[in-house]
VMD Tcl script that draws the C-alpha trace (Angstrom):
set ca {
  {-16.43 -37.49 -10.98}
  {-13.72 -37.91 -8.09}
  {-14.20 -35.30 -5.65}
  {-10.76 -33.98 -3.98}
  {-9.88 -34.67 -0.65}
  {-9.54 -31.99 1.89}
  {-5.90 -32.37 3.03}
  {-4.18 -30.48 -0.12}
  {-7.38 -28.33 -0.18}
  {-6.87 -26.90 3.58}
  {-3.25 -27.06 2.42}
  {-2.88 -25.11 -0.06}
  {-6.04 -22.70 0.57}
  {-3.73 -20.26 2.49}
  {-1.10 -19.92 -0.11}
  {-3.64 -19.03 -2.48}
  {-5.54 -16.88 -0.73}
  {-2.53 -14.60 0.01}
  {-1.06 -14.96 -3.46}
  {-4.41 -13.39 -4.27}
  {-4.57 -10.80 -1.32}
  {-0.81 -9.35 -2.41}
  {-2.50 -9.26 -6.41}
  {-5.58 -7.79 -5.48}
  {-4.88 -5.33 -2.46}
  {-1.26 -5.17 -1.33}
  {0.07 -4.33 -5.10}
  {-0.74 -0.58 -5.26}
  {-0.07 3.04 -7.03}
  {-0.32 5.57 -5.44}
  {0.07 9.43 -6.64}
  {-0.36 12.84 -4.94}
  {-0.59 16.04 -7.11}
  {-1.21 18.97 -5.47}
  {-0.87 22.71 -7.45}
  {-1.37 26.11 -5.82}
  {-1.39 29.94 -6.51}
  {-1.77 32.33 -4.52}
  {-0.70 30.00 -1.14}
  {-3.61 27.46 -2.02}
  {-5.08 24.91 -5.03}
  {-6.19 21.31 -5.56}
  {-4.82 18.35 -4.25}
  {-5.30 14.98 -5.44}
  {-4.47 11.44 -3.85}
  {-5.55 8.90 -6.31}
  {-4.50 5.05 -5.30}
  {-5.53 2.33 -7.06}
  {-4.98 -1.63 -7.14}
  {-6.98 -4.40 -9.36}
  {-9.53 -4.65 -6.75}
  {-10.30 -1.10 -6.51}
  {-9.07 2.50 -6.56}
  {-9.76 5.53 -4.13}
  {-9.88 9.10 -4.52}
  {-9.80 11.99 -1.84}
  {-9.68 15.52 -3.26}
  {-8.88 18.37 -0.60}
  {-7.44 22.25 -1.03}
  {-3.64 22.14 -0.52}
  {-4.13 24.29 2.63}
  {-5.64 21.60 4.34}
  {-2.30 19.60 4.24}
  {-0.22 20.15 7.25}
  {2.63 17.78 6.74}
  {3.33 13.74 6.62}
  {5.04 11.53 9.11}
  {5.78 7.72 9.10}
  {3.52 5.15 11.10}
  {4.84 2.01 12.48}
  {2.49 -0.69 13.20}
  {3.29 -3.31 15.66}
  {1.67 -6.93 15.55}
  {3.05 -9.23 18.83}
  {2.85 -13.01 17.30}
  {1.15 -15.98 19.24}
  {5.26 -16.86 20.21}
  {5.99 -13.33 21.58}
  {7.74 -12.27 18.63}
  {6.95 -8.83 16.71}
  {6.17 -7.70 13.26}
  {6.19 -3.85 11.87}
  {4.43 -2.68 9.21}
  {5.20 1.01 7.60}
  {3.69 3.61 5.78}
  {3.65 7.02 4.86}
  {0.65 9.01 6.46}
  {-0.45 12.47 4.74}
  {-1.98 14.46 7.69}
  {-4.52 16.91 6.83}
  {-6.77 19.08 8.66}
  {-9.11 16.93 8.99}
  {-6.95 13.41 9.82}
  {-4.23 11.33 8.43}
  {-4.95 9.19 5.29}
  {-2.01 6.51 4.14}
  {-0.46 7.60 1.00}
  {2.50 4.26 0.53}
  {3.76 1.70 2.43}
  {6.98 0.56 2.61}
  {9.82 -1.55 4.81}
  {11.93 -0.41 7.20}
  {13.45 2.00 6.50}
  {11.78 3.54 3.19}
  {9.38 6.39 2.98}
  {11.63 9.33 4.36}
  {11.99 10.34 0.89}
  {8.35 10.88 0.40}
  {7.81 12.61 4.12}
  {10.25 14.76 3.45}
  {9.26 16.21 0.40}
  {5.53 17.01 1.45}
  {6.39 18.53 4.86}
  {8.84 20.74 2.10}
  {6.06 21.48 0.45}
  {4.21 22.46 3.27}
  {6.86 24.45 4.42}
  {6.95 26.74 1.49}
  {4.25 28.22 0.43}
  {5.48 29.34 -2.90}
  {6.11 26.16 -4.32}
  {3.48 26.01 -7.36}
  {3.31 22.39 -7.15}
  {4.28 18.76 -5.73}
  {4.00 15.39 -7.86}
  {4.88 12.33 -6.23}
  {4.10 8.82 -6.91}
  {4.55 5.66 -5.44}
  {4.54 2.12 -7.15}
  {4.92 -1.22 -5.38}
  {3.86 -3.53 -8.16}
  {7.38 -4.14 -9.36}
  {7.81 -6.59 -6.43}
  {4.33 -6.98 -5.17}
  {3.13 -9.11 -8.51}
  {5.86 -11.21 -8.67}
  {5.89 -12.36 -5.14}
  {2.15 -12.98 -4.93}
  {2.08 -14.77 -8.57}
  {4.75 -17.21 -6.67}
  {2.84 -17.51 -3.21}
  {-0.60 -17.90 -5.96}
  {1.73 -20.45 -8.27}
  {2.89 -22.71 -5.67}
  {-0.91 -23.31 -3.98}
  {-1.95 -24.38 -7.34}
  {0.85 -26.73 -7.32}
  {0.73 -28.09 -3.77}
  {-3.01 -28.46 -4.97}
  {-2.04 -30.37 -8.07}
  {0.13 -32.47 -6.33}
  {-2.62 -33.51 -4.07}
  {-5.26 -34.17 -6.47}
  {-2.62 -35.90 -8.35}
}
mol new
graphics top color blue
foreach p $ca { graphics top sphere $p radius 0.5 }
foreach p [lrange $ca 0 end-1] q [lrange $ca 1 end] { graphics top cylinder $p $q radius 0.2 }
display resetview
């Protein structure tokens, strides 16, 4: 048995790595159902990816609105980065409910802080789904380690 060498190993270890990062974390749904009488009810935030799924019940008069982070990351050659997503704040702290690129996400802000707003409103359904391009692109980041590996063992 040959054993492979390490160049199209530590070559093509990073491309598969992400490729599986973007399957098993990044490509998410997300939903938030919250129903109320009387000015209060349940609220659900389910997300879930292959890797795993989280779920954070709270009384929809704990939600005070949403807003939009931006998160910066400065690169090694002085260049920058953002990353967005949708934050739900609630009483208690803000937990992400989607990310998103520039630009995105107003949608969703604005139709909790509606909610929140008014109080008769018997109920607010939204859900967010970034599989649609998240799958794809990591199946080709995943697809062309294997091959950069192939090619090396080749």
């Amino acid at each position: 048995m040959r054993l492979p060498e390490r160049g199209p190993l530590l070559l093509a270890s990073p491309f598969m790595l992400l490729g599986l990062w973007c399957l098993l974390f990044w490509a998410k749904h997300s939903e938030l159902d919250c129903r109320r009488g009387d000015g209060k009810g349940p609220c659900t935030l389910v997300s879930n990816s292959i890797a795993r799924s989280q779920r954070l019940a709270f009384d929809s008069t704990e939600l005070v609105g949403a807003r939009i982070e931006e998160r910066t990351t400065t690169e090694t050659d002085g260049s920058t980065t953002s990353d967005f997503r949708v934050m739900l704040q609630l009483r208690d702290g803000d937990h992400p409910f989607s990310t998103f690129g520039e630009g995105g996400g107003q949608v969703l802000v604005a139709a909790v802080n509606e909610f929140v707003a008014h109080p008769e409103r018997p109920e607010l359904c939204l859900r967010t789904d970034n599989r649609r391009f998240v799958v794809p692109m990591g199946l080709v980041i995943l697809g062309f380690g294997v091959f950069v590996l192939r090619q090396g063992l080749n």
